[in-house]
C-alpha positions in Angstrom: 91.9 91.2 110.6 90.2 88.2 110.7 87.8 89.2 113.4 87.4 92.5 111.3 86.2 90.7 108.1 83.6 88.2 110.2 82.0 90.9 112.3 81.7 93.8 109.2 81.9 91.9 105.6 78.5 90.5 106.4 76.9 94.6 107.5 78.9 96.0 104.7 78.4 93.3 102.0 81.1 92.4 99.6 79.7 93.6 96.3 79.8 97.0 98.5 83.5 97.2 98.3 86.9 97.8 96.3 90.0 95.7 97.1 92.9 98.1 99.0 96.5 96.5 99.5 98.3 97.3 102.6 101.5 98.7 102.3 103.4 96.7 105.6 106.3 98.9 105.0 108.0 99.4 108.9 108.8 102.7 110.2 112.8 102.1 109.2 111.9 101.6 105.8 112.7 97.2 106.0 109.8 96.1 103.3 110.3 92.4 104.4 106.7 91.8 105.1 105.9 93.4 101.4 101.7 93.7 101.2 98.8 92.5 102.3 96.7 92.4 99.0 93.2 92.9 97.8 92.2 93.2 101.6 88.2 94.5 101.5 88.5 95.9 105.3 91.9 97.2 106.3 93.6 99.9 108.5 95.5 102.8 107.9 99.3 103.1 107.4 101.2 105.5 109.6 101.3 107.3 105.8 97.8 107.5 105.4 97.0 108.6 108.9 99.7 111.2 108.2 98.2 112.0 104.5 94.3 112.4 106.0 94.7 113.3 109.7 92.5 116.6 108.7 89.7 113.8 108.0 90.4 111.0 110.5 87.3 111.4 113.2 88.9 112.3 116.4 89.3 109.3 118.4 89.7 109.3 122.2 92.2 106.4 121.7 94.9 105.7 120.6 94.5 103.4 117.1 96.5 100.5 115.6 97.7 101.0 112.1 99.5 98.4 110.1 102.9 100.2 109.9 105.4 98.4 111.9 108.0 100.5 113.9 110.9 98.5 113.0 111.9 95.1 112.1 114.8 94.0 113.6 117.6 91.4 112.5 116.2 88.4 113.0 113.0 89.4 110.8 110.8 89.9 113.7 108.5 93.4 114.3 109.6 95.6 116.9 106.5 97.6 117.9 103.5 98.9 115.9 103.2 102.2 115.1 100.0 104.1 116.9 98.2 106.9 115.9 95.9 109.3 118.5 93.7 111.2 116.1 92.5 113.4 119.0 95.7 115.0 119.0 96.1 115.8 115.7 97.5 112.6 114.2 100.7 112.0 116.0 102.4 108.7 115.8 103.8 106.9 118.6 105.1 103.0 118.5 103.8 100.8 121.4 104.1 96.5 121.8 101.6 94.8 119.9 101.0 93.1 123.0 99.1 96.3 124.4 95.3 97.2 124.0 94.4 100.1 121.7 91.4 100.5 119.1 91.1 100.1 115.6 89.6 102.0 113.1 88.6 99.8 110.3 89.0 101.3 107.1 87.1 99.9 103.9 86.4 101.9 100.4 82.9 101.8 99.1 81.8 101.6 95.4 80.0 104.6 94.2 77.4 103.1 93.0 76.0 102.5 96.5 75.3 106.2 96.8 73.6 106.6 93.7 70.6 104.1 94.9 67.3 103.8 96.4 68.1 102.5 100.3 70.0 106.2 100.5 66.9 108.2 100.2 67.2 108.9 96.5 65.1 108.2 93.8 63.9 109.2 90.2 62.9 113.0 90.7 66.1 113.7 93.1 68.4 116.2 91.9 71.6 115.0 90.8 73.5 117.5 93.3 71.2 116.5 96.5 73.3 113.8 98.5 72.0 111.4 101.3 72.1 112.3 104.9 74.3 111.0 107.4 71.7 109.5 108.8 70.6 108.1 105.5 73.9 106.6 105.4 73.9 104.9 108.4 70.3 103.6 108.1 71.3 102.1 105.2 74.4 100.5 106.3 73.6 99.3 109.4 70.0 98.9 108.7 
């Protein structure tokens, strides 16, 4: 997470973003590690990739989420839980140990969309919306 907030807070900006906890419930239901909270870049739960898998882009990849599979006795994870979008959101669990992606996830304000930088102005309609394009021009200049 760490790397994720020094590589993208500085493109995304703070001010650009609402807080999200992160449910660290495990697979097997143990809430010992409780919540990670008011994180500004995150990644999904195995409940969220399960809740927008229609939406998720299509990774070739398997990605990390922050579910763990289990915890075991001694208070200790056993596996992460893995989600391979490109195959219609199933969940596997795997060793944190192994290499997969991430897929950050971070919730922007709405007010970013409403401004200048996105290709609207004064005589826009209120129903015209910014390109994708727009979007990503805008984000990462």
């Amino acid at each position: 997470m760490a790397k994720l907030r020094s590589e993208l807070l500085p493109v995304l900006g703070e001010e650009n973003l609402i807080p999200k906890d992160m449910d660290l419930v495990a697979d097997n239901g143990d809430d010992s590690f409780g919540y990670a909270v008011g994180e500004l870049i995150s990644i999904l739960s195995a409940d969220e990739c399960r809740q927008y898998r229609k939406i998720i882009p299509g990774y070739s990849e398997y990605i990390w989420t922050c579910t763990p599979w289990k915890i075991d006795d001694a208070g200790y994870a056993d596996g992460v839980r893995l989600c391979h979008t490109g195959y219609g959101g199933a969940l596997y669990d795997s060793d944190a140990l192994d290499s997969y992606g991430v897929a950050p996830l971070v919730i922007f304000k709405s007010s970013i969309f409403q401004s200048h930088p996105l290709g609207r102005d004064d005589n826009m309609p209120e129903e015209q919306s910014a390109s994708d394009e727009d979007l990503k021009t805008f984000l990462f200049g």
